[in-house]
C-alpha positions in Angstrom: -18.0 -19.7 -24.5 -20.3 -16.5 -24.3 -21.3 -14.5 -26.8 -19.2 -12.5 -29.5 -20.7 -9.5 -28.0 -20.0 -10.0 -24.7 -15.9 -11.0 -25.9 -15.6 -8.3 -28.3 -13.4 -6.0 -26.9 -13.1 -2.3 -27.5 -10.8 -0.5 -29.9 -9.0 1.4 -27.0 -8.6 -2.0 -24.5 -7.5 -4.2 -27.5 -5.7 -2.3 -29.8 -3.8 0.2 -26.8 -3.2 -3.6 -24.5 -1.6 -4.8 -27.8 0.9 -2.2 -27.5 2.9 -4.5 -25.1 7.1 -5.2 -25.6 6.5 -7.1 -28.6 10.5 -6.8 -28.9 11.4 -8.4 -26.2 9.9 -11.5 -27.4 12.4 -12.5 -29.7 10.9 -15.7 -30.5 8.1 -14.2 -31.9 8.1 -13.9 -36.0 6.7 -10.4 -35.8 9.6 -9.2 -33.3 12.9 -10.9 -34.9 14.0 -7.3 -35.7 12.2 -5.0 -33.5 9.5 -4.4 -35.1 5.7 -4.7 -36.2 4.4 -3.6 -39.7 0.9 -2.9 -40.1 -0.2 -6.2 -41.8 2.1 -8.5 -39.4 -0.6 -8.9 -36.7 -2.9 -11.3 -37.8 -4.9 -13.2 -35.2 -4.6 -12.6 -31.0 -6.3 -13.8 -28.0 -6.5 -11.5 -25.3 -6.8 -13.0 -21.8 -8.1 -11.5 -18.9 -6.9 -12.4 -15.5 -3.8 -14.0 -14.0 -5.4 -17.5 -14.4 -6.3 -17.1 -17.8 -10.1 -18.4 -17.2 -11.7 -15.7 -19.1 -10.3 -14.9 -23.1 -11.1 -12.3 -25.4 -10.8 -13.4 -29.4 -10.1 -10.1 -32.1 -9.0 -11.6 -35.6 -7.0 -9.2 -37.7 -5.9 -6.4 -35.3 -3.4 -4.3 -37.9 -5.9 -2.2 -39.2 -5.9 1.3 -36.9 -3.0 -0.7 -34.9 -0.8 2.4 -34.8 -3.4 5.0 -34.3 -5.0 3.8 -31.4 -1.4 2.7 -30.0 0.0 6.0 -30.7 -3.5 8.5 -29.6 -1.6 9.6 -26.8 1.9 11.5 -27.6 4.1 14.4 -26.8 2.8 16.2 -24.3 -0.1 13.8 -23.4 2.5 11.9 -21.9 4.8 14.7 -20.6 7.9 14.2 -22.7 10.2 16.3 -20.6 13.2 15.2 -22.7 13.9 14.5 -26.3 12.8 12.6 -28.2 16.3 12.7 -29.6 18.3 10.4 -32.1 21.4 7.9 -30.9 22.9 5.2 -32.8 22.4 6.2 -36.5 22.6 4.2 -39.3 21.7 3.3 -42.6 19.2 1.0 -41.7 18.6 2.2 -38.5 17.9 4.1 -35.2 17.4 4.3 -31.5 14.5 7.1 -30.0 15.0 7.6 -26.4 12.9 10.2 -24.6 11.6 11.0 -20.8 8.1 11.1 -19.9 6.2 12.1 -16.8 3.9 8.6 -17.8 5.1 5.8 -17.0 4.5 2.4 -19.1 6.1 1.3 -22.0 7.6 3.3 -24.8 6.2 3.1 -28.4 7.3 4.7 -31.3 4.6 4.9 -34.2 6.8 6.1 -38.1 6.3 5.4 -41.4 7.8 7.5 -45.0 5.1 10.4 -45.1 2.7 12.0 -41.6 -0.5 10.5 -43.1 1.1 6.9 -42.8 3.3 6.0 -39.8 1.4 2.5 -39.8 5.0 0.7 -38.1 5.7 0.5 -34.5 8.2 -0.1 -32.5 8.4 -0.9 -28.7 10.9 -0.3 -25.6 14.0 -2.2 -25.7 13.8 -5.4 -23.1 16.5 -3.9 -21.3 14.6 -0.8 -20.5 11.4 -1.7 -18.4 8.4 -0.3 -17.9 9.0 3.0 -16.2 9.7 6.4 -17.8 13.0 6.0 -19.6 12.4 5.0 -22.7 14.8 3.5 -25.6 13.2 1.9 -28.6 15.4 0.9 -32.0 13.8 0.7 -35.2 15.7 -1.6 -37.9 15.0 -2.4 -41.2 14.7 1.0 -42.3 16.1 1.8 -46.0 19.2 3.6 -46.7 18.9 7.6 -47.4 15.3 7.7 -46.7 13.0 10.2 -44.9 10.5 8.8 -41.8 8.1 10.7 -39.5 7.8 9.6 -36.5 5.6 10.3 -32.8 6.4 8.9 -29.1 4.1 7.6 -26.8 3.6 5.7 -23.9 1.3 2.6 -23.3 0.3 0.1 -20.0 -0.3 -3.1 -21.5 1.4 -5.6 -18.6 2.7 -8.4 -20.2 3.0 -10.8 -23.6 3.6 -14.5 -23.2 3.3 -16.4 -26.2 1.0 -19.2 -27.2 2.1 -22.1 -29.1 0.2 -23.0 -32.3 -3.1 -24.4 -30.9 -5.4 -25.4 -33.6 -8.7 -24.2 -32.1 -12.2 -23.3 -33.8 -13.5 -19.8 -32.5 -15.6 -16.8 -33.9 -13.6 -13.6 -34.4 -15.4 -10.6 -35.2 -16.1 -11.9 -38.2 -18.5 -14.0 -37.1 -17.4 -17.4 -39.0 -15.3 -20.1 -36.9 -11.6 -20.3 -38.0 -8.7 -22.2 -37.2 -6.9 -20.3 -34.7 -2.6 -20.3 -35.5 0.4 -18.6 -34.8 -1.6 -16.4 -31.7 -0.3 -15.0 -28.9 -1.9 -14.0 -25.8 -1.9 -10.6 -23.7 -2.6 -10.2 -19.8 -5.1 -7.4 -19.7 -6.7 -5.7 -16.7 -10.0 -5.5 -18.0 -11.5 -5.8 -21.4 -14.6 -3.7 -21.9 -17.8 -4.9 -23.8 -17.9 -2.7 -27.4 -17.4 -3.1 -31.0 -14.6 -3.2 -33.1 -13.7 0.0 -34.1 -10.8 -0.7 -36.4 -11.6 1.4 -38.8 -8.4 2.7 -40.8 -4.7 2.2 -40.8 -3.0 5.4 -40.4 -2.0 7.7 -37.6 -4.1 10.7 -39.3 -4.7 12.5 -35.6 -1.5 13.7 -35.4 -0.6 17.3 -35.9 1.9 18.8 -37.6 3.2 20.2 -34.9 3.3 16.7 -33.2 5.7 14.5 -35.2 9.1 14.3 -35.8 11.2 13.4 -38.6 14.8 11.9 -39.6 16.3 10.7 -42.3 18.5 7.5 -42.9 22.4 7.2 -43.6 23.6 6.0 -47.1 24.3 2.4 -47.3 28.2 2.0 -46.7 30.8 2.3 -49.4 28.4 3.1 -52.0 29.9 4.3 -55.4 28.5 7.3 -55.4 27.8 8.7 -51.8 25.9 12.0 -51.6 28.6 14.6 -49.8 28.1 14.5 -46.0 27.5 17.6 -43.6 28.8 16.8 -39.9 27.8 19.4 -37.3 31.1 18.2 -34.6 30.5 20.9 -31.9 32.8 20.6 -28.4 33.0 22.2 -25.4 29.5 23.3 -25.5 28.0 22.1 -22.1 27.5 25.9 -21.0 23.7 26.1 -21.8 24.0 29.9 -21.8 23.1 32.9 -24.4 27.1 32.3 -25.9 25.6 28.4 -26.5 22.3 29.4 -28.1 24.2 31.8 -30.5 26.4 29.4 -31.7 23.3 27.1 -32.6 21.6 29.8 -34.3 24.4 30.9 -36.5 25.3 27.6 -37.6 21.5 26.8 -38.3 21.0 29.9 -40.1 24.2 29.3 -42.2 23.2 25.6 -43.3 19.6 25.9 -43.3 19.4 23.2 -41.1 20.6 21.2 -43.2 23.4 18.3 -41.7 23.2 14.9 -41.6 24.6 14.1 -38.3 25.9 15.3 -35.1 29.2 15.4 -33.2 29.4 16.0 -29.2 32.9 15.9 -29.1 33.0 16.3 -25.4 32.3 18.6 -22.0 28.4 18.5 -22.9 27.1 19.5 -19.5 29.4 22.3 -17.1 30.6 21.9 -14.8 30.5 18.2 -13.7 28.1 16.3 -15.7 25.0 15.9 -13.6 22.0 15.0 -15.1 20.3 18.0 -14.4 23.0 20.2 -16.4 22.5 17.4 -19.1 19.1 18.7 -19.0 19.6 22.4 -18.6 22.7 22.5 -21.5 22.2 19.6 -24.0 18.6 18.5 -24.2 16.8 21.6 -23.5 19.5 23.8 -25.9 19.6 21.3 -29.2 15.9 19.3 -28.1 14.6 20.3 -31.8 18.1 19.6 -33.6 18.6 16.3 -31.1 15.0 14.8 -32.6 16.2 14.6 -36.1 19.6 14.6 -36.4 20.9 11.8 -34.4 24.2 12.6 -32.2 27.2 10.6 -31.3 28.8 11.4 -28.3 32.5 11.2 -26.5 33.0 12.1 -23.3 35.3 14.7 -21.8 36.7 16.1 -18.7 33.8 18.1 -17.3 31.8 14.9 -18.2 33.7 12.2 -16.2 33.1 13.2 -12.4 30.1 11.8 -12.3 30.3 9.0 -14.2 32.6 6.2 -14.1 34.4 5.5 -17.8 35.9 2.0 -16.3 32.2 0.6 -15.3 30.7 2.4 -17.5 27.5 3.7 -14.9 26.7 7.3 -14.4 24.3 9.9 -16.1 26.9 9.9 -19.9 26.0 6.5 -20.1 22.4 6.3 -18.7 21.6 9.5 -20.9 23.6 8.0 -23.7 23.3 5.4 -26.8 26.6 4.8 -29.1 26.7 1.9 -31.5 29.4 0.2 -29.6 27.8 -2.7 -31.2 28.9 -2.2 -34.5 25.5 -2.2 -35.9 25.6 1.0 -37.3 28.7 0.1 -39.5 32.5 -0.9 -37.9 33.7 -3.1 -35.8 31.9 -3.5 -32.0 33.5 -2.3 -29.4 31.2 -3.8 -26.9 32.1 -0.7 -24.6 29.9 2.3 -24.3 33.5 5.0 -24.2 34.4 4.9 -27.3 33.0 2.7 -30.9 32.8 3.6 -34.3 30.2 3.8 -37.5 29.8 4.9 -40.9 28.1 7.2 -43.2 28.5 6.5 -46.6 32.2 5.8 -47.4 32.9 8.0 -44.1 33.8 5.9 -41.5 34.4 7.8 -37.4 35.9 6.6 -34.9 35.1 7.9 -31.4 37.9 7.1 -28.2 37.9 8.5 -24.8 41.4 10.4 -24.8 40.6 11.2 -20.9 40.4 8.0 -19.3 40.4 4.8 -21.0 44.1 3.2 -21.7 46.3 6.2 -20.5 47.1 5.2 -17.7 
């Protein structure tokens, strides 16, 4: 084995190659709900080349985990649209966002901007590209998190079963090595550790995003709930921006959840005018105030509410799975959830089961 020097490798390869689908390994103890805490990752190897010849040991990886993972955000990665909230709930939330990078989608948050220590990654069913969809889970009811999105190129995460194997992590001492799991790199550069720290303290104000979590459901006493439910809206012009403005300057901003209630993008639902009169019109209100959509008219000739394909159901994320409170549906036209002791229900008058 060569020296601890010549293995050690550098904060940005290590800590950035990490950064790697850790959700789609269910059987993995640190992904059984999405997500990885800052203290969860305690021991890797990192392997270098398809035949696994050459491996890299780092012991006790969570410190600085998030920062390095999350360095590049925003407009590093050319975030063209979003991010923007889908799927509410009390306990949880999807982020999806465009980017002009491709690689995996990671989403760095935590309860204040000094400290958003957690990650989570891309959902399995979203692969590396630059469409990104990642749910966060175990979140706590009526709470406030601060969030950034990035993008990393770690390849691939297989794991390792528990081999009991003496080796000298940065440390310097021989442990017992258990619980690991291994990571296909590209190349592993010869540098220290780096690992200073455990916060994501290089972001700028400017940079993150916040949200807030739902009540838990059928709480005594719920906090009263402000709905924004906004129709017909998929213009994009100076009429659409008005409207905005005067019900922002009339809350505050202030709302706990959004209601598309149809026609979101004149005249026939392209993704373009998705673009040009949803995401670009509401893209500050759509990254912290997650929005349920139901389709209309003008939204339907491009997309096909039987199969369920077209941009309204690429674009879009509704808790048809019941997670966010309900029953599932199991179909992406029409689901309900709940806030509080409010429970919606969301159907597809258009299409589904008229005719």
């Amino acid at each position: 084995m060569a020296s601890e020097s010549a293995r050690a490798p550098s904060r940005a390869a290590a800590l950035g190659l990490v950064g790697l689908l850790f959700c789609a390994m269910a059987a993995l103890r640190v992904c059984a709900d999405g997500t990885l805490g800052p203290r969860d990752l305690k021991k890797a190897k990192l392997v270098k080349g398809g035949d696994g010849s050459d491996y890299y040991y780092a012991d006790n990886l969570a410190p600085g985990f998030a920062s390095e993972l999350c360095k590049d955000h925003g407009s590093a990665i050319g975030v063209f649209r979003g991010p923007y909230l889908q799927a509410g709930g009390h306990d949880r939330v999807i982020v999806r966002w465009s980017s002009e990078a491709q690689g995996f989608g990671v989403v760095c948050y935590g309860t204040s901007p000094g400290n958003m220590a957690s990650v989570a990654f891309d959902e399995e069913s979203f692969p590396r590209g630059t469409e990104h969809s990642v749910s966060i889970s175990g979140l706590l009811p009526s709470t406030e998190y601060y969030y950034v999105v990035a993008v990393t190129s770690a390849q691939r995460l297989a794991p390792v079963e528990k081999e009991v194997e003496a080796f000298s992590g940065w440390g310097g001492s021989p442990r017992a090595e258990e619980d690991s799991w291994s990571f296909l790199v590209e190349e592993v550069e010869e540098a220290g550790t780096g690992l200073e720290g455990s916060s994501l303290g290089i972001v700028s104000p400017g940079a993150y995003h916040s949200f807030s979590t739902f009540p838990r459901p059928l709480r005594d006493s719920p906090p009263p709930v402000r709905v924004w439910a906004i129709g017909d809206s998929g213009m994009g012009d100076d009429n659409a921006r008005r409207v905005r403005d005067a019900f922002l300057n009339f809350t505050g901003g202030d709302w706990d959840l959004t209601l598309g209630l149809g026609d979101l993008a004149y005249g026939s639902g392209r993704e373009y005018e998705y673009q040009r009169n949803l995401f670009d019109v509401y893209q500050e209100q759509n990254a912290r105030i997650p929005i349920f959509t139901t389709p209309g008219n003008h939204d339907r000739p491009t997309s096909d509410m039987w199969k369920q394909t077209g941009p309204y159901f690429d674009l879009f994320t509704n808790p048809g799975d019941g997670n966010s409170g309900g029953v599932a549906s199991n179909h992406k036209s029409y689901y309900s959830f709940d806030y509080g002791k409010v429970h919606f229900v969301s159907v597809d008058s258009q299409e589904l089961g008229l005719h």
